[in-house]
N, C-alpha and C positions, 0 to 999 in steps of 0.2 A: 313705290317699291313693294306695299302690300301685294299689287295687282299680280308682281312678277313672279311672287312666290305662289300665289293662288293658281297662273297659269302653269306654274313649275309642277304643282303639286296632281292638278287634271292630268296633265301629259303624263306623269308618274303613273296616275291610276289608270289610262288609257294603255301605257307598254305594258303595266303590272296584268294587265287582261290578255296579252299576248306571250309572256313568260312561264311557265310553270318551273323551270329549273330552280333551283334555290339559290344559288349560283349568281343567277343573272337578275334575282331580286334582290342580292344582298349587297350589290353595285347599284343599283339603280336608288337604294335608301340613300347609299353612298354617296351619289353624284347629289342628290337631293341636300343632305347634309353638310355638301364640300360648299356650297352653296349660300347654305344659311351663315357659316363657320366664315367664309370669305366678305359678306356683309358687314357681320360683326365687328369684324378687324378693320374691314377698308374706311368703316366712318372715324373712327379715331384717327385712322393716318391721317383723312384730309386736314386734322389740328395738326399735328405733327409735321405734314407738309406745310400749314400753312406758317408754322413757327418756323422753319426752316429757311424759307422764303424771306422770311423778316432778318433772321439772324446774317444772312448770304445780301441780304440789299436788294433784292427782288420786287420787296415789297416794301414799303415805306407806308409811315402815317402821314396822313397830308392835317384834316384837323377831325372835329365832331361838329354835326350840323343833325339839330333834331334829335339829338340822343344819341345820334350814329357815328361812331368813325369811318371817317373815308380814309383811305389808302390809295397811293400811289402803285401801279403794277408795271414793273419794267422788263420787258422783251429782250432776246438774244438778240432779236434783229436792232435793233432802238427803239421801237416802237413803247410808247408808254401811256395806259390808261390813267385817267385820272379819276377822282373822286368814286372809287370802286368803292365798297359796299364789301365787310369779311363774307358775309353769306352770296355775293355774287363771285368774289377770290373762289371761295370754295365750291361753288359749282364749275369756275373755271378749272381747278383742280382735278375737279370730278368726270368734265368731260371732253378738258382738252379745249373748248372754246369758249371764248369771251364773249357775256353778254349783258349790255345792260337790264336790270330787273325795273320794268316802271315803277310795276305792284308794291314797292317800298317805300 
């Protein structure tokens, strides 16, 4: 996520070279900042979502294995993951698709 604000921040300084109105630099802070501000907030949803998920039956504990709780993850369709991983839930949160993590 660091990289994406570092590439946010170049392209910033790349249009800032092409603006001189004050105007159109003081949107350009803005979009930069709407940015950082939408980060901040969206990593705390994905606990929020993923409490929400537990509270609603979405999500189920299955057991711990190596220190880890797994979770059960149940689909609209029926489809049901098993022995998920919270930090695999929450990238599934984050991007919409399920994936097993080996690296775990």
């Amino acid at each position: 996520m660091a990289t994406f604000y570092i590439l946010k921040v170049l392209a910033f300084e790349q249009e800032l070279k092409h603006y001189t109105n004050a105007t159109h630099i003081l949107s350009m802070i803005l979009n930069c900042l709407f940015f950082v501000f939408i980060h901040l907030i969206y990593k705390p949803m994905t606990k929020v979502i993923f409490i929400w998920l537990m509270l609603t039956g979405q999500v189920k504990y299955q057991q711990t294995m190596d220190g880890r709780k797994q979770y059960a993850l149940f689909f609209e369709d029926g489809k049901v993951v098993d022995y998920a991983t919270k930090h695999e839930i929450y990238e599934y949160i984050e991007t919409g698709t399920f994936e097993y993590d080996e690296d775990l």
